[in-house]
C-alpha positions in Angstrom: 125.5 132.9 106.9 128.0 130.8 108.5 128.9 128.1 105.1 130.9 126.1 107.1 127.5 123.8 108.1 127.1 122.8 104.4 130.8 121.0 103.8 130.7 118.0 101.8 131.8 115.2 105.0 130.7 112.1 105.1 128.1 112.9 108.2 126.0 114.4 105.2 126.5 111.2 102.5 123.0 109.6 103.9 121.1 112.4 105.3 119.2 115.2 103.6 119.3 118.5 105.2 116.4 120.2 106.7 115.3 121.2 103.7 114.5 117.7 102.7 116.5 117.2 99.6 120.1 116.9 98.6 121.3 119.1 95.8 122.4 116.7 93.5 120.8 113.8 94.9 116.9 114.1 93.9 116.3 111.6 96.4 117.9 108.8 94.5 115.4 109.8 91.9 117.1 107.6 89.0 115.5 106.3 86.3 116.7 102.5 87.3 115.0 103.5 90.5 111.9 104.6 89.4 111.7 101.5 87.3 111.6 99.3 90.5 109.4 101.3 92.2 106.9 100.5 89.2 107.6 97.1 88.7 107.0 96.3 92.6 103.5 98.0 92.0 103.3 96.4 88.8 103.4 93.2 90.4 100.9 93.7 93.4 98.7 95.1 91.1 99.0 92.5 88.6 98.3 89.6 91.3 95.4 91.7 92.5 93.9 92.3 89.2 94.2 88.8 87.9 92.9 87.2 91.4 90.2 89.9 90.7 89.1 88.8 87.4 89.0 85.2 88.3 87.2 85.6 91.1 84.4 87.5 89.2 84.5 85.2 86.5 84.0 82.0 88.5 81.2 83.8 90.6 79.8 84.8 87.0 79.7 88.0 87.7 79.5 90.9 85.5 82.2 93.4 84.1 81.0 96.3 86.7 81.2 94.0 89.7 84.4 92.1 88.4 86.2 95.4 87.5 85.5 96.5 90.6 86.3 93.6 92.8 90.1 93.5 90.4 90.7 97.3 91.0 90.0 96.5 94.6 92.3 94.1 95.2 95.1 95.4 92.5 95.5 98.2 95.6 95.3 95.3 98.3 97.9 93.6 96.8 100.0 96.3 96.3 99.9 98.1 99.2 100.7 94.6 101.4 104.0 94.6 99.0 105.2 97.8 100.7 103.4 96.9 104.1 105.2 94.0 104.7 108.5 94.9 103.4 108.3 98.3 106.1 106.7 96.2 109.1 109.8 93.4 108.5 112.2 96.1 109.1 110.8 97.0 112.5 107.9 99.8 111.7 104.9 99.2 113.5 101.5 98.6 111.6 100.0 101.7 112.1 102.9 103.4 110.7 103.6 100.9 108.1 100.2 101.4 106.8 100.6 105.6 106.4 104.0 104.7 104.4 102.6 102.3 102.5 99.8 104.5 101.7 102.3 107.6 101.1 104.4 105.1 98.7 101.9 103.6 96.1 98.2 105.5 96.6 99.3 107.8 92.9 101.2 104.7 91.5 98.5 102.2 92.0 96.1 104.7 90.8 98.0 106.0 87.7 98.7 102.1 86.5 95.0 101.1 87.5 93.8 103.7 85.0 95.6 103.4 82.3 95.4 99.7 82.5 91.6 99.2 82.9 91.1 102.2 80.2 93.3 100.1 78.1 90.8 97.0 78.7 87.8 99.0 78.5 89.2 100.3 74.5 90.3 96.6 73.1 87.3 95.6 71.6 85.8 92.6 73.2 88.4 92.8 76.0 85.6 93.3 78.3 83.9 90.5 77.1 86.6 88.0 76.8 86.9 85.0 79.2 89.2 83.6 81.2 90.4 81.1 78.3 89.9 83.8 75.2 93.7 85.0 73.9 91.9 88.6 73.8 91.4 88.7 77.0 95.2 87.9 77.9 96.5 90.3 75.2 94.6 93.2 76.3 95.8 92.7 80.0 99.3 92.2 79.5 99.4 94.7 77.0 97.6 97.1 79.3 100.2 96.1 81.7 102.8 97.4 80.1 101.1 100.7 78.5 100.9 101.2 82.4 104.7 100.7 83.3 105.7 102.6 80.6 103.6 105.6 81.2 103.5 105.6 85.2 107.6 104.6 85.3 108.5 108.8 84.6 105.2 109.3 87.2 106.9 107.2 90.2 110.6 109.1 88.7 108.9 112.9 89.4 107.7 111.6 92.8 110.6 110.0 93.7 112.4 113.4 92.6 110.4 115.1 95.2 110.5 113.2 97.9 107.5 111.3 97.8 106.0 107.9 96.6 108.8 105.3 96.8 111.0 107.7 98.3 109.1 107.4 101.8 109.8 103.6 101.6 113.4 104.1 100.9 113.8 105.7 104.4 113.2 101.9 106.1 115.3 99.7 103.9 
């Protein structure tokens, strides 16, 4: 095997071999980078969820439909974070919407779970209103059960290749 393809030169500082990951490298797979990964999902899904629940609420819904309707828009929202950030630098939609799908899909769905299982165990969460402390306690709390525990999700991924790391490729 000829080793003189693998030297350390700058023409292989930004691109991973054929293989698909730098030794080393992890695919930027940092802790501080796996943190803002989460918190950009965190935020979509936040908005999402919280459009979600008043929405439901002020059509007097129940908890089904309004859980529903939250979780629902919780992915909306965070996909379009990714979506627009990858069409505004140059990707067309079609495209943007399989990255954006490839980036947050196990993200959203990891900090969805956790979040809405921690709502569904506060007792009275699901019952709360709008203007009931409870009801902001157990959210914001279920918000950050679901950074914590998805932050070391969107790290592996990362590691690997995937999630976030398809995002980073158009930035």
């Amino acid at each position: 095997m000829d080793h003189s393809t693998h030297d350390s030169g700058s023409a292989h500082q930004h691109s991973a071999p054929a293989g698909g990951h730098r030794p080393g490298h992890g695919h930027g797979a940092t802790w501080a980078t796996a943190m803002r990964a989460t918190l950009h999902c965190l935020t979509g899904c936040a908005i999402g969820e919280i459009l979600g629940m008043v929405i439901g609420t002020a059509l007097r819904w129940g908890n089904a439909p309004t859980m529903v309707l939250a979780i629902a828009l919780a992915f909306v929202f965070g996909y379009s974070f990714t979506l627009f950030a990858v069409v505004r630098a140059g990707v067309s939609m079609k495209a943007a919407v399989k990255v954006a799908l490839a980036a947050d899909t196990v993200s959203i769905a990891v900090m969805e779970l956790v979040d809405n299982g921690i709502i569904a165990l506060v007792p009275g969460a699901m019952d709360a209103h709008l203007s009931d402390g409870l009801f902001w306690y157990a959210l914001l709390g279920g918000f950050a059960v679901a950074f914590v525990i998805t932050t070391p999700v969107n790290k592996w991924m990362i590691g690997r290749g995937k999630g976030h790391a398809v995002v980073h490729a158009y930035h």
